[in-house]
N, C-alpha and C positions, 0 to 999 in steps of 0.2 A: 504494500500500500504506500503510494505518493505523498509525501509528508506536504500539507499544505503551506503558502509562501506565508509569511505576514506581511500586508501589508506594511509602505514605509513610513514613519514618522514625518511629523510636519516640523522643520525643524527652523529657528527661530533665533537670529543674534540682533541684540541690544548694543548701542554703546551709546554709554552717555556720560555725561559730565559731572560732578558731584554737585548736589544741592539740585539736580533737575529732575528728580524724580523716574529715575529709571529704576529703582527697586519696584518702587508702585507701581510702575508700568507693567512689570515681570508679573508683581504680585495678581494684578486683572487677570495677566493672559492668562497666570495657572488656575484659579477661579474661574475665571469663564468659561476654559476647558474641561476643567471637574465636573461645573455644572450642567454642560451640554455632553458629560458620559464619557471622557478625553479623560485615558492616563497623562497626566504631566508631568516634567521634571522641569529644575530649573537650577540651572548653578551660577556661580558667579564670579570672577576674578576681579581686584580690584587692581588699578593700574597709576603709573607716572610717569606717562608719557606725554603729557602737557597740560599747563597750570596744575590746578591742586590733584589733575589724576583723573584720568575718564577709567569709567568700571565697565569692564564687557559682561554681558547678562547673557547666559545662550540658554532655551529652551526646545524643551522636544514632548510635542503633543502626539498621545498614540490613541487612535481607536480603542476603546477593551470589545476586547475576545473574548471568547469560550473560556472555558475554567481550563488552567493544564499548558496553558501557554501565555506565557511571560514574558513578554519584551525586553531586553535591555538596551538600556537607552544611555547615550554618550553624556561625557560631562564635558566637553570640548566641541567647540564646530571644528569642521572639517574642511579644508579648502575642496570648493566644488561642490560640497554635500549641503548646501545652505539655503532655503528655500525664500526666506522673509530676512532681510536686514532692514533695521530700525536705526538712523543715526542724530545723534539731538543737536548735531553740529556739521559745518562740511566739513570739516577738516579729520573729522573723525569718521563720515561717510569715504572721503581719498583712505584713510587708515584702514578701512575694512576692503577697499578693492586692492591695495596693495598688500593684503593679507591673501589674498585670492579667496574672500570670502564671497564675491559677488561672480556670478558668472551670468554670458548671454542666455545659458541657454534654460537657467532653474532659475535664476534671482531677481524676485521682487524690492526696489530698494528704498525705500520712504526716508527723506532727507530735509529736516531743515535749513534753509539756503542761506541763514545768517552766519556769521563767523565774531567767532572769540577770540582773539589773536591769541597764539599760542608764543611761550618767552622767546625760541628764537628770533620770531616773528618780530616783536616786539623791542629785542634790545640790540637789533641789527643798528650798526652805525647807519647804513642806507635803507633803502626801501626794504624792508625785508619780510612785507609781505606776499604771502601764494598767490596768485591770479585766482578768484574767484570761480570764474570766467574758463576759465581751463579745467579746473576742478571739476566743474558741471560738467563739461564737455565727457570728461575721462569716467565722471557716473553713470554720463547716457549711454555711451561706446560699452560699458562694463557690462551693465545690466537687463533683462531681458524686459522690465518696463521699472523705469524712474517715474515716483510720485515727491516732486519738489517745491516747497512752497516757505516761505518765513512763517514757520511754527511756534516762531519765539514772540515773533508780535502778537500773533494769533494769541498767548497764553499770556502778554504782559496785556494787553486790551481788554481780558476778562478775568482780571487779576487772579491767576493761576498759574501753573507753572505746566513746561514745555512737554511734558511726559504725556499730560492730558490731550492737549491738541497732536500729539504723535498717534493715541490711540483714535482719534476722532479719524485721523485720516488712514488707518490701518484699516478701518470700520467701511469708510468710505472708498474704500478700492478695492472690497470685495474681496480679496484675496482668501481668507478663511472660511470655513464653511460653518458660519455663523451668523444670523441677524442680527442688526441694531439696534434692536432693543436687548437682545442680551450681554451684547459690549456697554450699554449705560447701567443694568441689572449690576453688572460686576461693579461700576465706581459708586455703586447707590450701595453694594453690598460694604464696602469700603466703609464708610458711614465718617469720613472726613474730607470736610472743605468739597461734601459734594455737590453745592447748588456752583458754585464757580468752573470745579474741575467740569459738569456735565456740558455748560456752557459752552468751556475752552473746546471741549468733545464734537456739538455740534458744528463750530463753524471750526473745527480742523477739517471734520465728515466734509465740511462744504466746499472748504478752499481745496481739496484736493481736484477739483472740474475746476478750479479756478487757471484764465488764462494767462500766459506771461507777457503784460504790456512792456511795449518799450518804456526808456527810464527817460522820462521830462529832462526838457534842458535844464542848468540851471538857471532860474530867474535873477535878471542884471538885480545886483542892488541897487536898491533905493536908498537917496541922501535926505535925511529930516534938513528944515530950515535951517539947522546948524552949521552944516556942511552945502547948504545949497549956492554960496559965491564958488567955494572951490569946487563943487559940483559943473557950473558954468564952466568955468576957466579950463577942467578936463575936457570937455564939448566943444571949447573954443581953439585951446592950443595943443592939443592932444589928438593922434590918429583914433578913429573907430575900435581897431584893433586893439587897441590898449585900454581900452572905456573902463571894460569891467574890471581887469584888474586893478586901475590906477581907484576907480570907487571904493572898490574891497580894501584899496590899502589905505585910503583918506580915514574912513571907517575905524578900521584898526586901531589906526596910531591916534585918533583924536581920542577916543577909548581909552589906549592906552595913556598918554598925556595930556593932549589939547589939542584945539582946532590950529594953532601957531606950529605944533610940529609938526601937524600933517600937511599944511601949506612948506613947512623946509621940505618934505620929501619930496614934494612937487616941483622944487625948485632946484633938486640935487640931481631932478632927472632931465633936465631943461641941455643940459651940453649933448646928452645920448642923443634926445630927444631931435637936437639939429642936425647931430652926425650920422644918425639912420634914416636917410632920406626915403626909403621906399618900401623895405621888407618888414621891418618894425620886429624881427625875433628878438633882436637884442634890446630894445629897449622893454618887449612885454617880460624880459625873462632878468632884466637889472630891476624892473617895477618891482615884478615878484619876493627877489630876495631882499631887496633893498628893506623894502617893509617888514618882511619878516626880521631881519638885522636889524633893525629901528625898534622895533617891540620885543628884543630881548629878554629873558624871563630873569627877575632878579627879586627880592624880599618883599619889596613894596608890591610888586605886579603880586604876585602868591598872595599876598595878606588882602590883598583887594578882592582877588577872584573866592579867595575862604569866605567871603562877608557877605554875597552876593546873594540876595534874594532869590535868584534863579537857581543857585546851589543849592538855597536849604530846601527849595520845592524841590527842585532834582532827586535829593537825596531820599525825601519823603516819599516820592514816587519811586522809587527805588526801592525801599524796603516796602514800599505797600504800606504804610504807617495810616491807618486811618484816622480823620477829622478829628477827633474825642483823644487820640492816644498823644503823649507825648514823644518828644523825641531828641534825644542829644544826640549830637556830632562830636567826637573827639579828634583832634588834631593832633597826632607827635611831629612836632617842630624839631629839626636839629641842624639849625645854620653852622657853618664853619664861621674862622675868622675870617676867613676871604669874603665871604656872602657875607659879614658884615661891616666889613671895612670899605666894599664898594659900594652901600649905597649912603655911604658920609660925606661929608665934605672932598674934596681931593686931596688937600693938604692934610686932614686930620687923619683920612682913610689911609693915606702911606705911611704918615707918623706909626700908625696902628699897625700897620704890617713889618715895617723896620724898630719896632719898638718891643724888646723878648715883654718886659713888666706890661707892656698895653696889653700881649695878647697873654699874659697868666689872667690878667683879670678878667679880658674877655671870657676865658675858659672856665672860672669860678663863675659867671652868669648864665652860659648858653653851654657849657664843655659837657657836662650830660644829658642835654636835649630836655625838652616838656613836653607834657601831653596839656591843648588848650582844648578847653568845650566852647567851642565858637556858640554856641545855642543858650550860653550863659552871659550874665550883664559883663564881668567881670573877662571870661574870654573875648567875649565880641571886642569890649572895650580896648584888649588887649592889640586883638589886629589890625580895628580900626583905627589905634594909633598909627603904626606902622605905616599901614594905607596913605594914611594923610600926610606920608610925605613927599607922595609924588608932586608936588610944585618943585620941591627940592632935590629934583632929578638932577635937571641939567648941572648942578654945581655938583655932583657926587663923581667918585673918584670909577665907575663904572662907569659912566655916559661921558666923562672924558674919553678916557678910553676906546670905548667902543666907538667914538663919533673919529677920533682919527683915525683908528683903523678903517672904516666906513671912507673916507677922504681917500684912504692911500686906494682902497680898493678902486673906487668908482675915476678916479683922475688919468689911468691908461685906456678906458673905456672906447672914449670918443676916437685915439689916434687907431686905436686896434682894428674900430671899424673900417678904417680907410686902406688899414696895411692887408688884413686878411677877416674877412669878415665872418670866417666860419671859428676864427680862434675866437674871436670878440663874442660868439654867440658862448662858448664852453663857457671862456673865461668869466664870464656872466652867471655862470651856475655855480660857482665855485664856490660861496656864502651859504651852498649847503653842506658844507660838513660842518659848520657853528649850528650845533643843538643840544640840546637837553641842557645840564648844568654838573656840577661839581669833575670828576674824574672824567665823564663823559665829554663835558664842553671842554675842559683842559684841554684835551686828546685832540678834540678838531680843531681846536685854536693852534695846535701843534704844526698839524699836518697842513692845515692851510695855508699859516704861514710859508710850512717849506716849500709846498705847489708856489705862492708869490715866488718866491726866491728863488725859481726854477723855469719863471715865465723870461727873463731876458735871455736864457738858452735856445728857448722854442722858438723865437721869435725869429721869423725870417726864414724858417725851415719847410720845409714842402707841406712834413706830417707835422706840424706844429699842432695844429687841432684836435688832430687822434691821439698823438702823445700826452695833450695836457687832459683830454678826457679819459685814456687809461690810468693817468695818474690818479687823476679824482676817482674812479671805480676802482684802483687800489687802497685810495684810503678809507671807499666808505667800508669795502672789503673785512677788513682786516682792523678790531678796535685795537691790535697793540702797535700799528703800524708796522710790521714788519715786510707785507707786501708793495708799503710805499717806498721802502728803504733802498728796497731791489728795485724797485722802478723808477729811482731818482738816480739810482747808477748807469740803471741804461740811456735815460738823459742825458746822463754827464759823458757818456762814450763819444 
């Protein structure tokens, strides 16, 4: 007698992120499976492969059988053997097809299309973000049908978390051989935060038919009455071409200081401005940085943006803190003496750096860092000092500083246009490796420098262009500079 086959298990991988509720997702399926007569298993690994750790969940639903035959069921997926992937991130949907857990020809892949930068990502000296855009691409090619849609808005819009609108659209794409109402049965069996999660459920169910529009321009900024002379004067002396960004930067910088320093950046771009008579790349790309180097981030800007009415709602909607609840913000503060010697005086901010006793006492005030509750009289009062010293920018021992470097950079500008207009376009880009602060900004203030001090080389030379642009993708490259070191030698050959 023919031993009859078992049927094969529906098998089932999760990855999610911590705090998104992908236990609870697990916990539905094997529930819902129980209750519609399904052997379930479900195991778990937890992981640290980006920010606090995404957890892979894999499940395997069996039919029950006859008495006498017993399935065993894996505690691992299988590359190849994987019916349903669930991912609460893309970057952790790329992570399951580079597992080879997705295949064309078995794998259904449900994918939230938002992204959480992960640290690499993040503390890249350069762009060191994934193409989104590619990622989708490498899901659709992998998988034998992609359901992808932002699951995370879907669940922050009905203040729930992302697990729920995953299952709404698992629900919605049929894939299981289960009804709708018994996928919401399971989060009602739950009996927590289920009038929210069934919500986030429905319109996951919905967005899954949802189509993918193209993504709106962005809309030119608008200048308030504030900015509307120097709004004019962009209109009148300024290409088309450069509108938006030279708005965005007026914007910026009166924010950051006043309407008088956003009319200087207008006026430090006035030389470019005559020297690029027709193609405008170098003047919209000296706009770009220039501004961004004008708005430099330093104690005063930080103490400003802590205090900001728009933060503390931000942060409220963030946690979800409802109307009735209260809510404190903690701040851990830890300036060095540098970050506070630069926003003093000039004369008093060096005294304090060439002075050992100025920065012992420094150190006995700020040497072990605070934690301030900006949501108390007493915190707030504390930043809003600080705040209030942006009048007293311009005389502080940074905005000197920073304003001559800014002078040396911008005053070869005009001639470079004339000599090679493609190096004038690099050399324009070059005020991106100044970011972030402390060791970080050190570092590009480093490598910037030595790119300057490497540009009367280049100059005159065929590949002057390509050379000073591999130089800069050597240093956003590499934060200890060692790939700019070797590529200022091949310069120097």
């Amino acid at each position: 007698m023919l031993a009859t086959a078992l049927p094969r298990p529906i098998t089932i991988a999760i990855l999610a992120m911590g705090g998104e509720g992908g236990g609870v997702l697990a916990d539905w399926l094997v529930d819902l499976a129980e209750h519609e007569g399904y052997l379930a298993q479900a195991t778990s690994v937890p992981g640290v492969a980006q920010r606090t750790g995404s957890t892979v969940y894999y499940l395997e639903l069996f039919p029950q059988q006859p008495p006498g035959k017993v399935p065993v069921l894996a505690l691992m997926p299988v590359p190849g053997e994987v019916d349903l992937v669930i991912a609460s991130e893309l970057m952790e949907a790329g992570r399951a097809v580079q597992r080879g857990l997705v295949t064309p020809e078995r794998t259904v892949l449900i994918v939230s299309s938002h992204r959480v930068y992960s640290m690499t990502e993040r503390t890249a000296m350069g762009d060191g973000r994934v193409d989104s855009g590619a990622l989708l691409k490498t899901c659709r090619e992998a998988a034998k049908t992609l359901v992808e849609h932002d699951f995370a808005s879907i669940a922050e819009n009905h203040r729930s978390v992302i697990s729920a609108a995953l299952f709404g659209a698992l629900a919605g794409a049929g894939v299981l051989p289960f009804e709708r109402d018994d996928f919401e049965a399971a989060i009602r069996r739950g009996g927590i935060g289920v009038d929210s999660s069934i919500a986030a459920f429905q319109a996951g169910a919905a967005a899954k038919q949802a189509e993918s529009r193209p993504t709106s321009q962005t809309a030119t900024p608008k200048c308030g009455p504030r900015l509307a002379l120097l709004a004019a004067r962009i209109a009148k002396e300024f290409p088309p071409e450069a509108e938006d960004l030279l708005l965005a930067g007026i914007q910026r910088l009166a924010d950051y200081q006043s309407e008088v320093y956003a009319e200087q950046f207008l006026n430090q771009l006035q030389a470019v401005r005559a020297a690029d008579g027709c193609k405008f790349a170098v003047l919209c790309e000296t706009a770009r940085y220039l501004a961004l180097w004008m708005s430099y981030e330093d104690a005063v800007r930080v103490a400003d943006l802590k205090i900001r009415r728009a933060r503390f709602d931000r942060v409220r909607h963030e946690v979800k803190a409802e109307t009735a609840q209260l809510l404190h913000i903690n701040e851990f503060l830890h300036p060095g003496i540098q970050e506070i010697a630069d926003i003093l005086p000039e004369a008093f901010g060096t005294f304090v750096l060439n002075s050992n006793w100025a920065k012992r006492l420094v150190k006995v005030f700020a040497g072990a860092g605070r934690i301030v509750r900006t949501t108390s009289l007493s915190g707030y009062l504390q930043l809003y000092l600080i705040a209030s010293l942006r009048p007293l920018r311009p005389r502080s021992l940074r905005f000197r500083a920073e304003q001559r470097k800014i002078r040396e950079w911008l005053e070869p500008i005009p001639l470079l246009i004339k000599e090679d207009y493609v190096l004038a376009q690099e050399y324009a880009e070059c005020p991106r490796l100044l970011k972030g602060y402390g060791d970080t900004h050190a570092m590009g203030s480093r490598n910037f420098a030595a790119i300057m001090n490497a540009l009367p080389k280049l100059r005159g030379r065929a590949d002057a262009a390509s050379q000073l642009r591999s130089l800069r993708e050597a240093a956003l490259a590499d934060e200890r500079g060692t790939k700019l070191s070797e590529a200022l030698k091949e310069v120097a050959v």
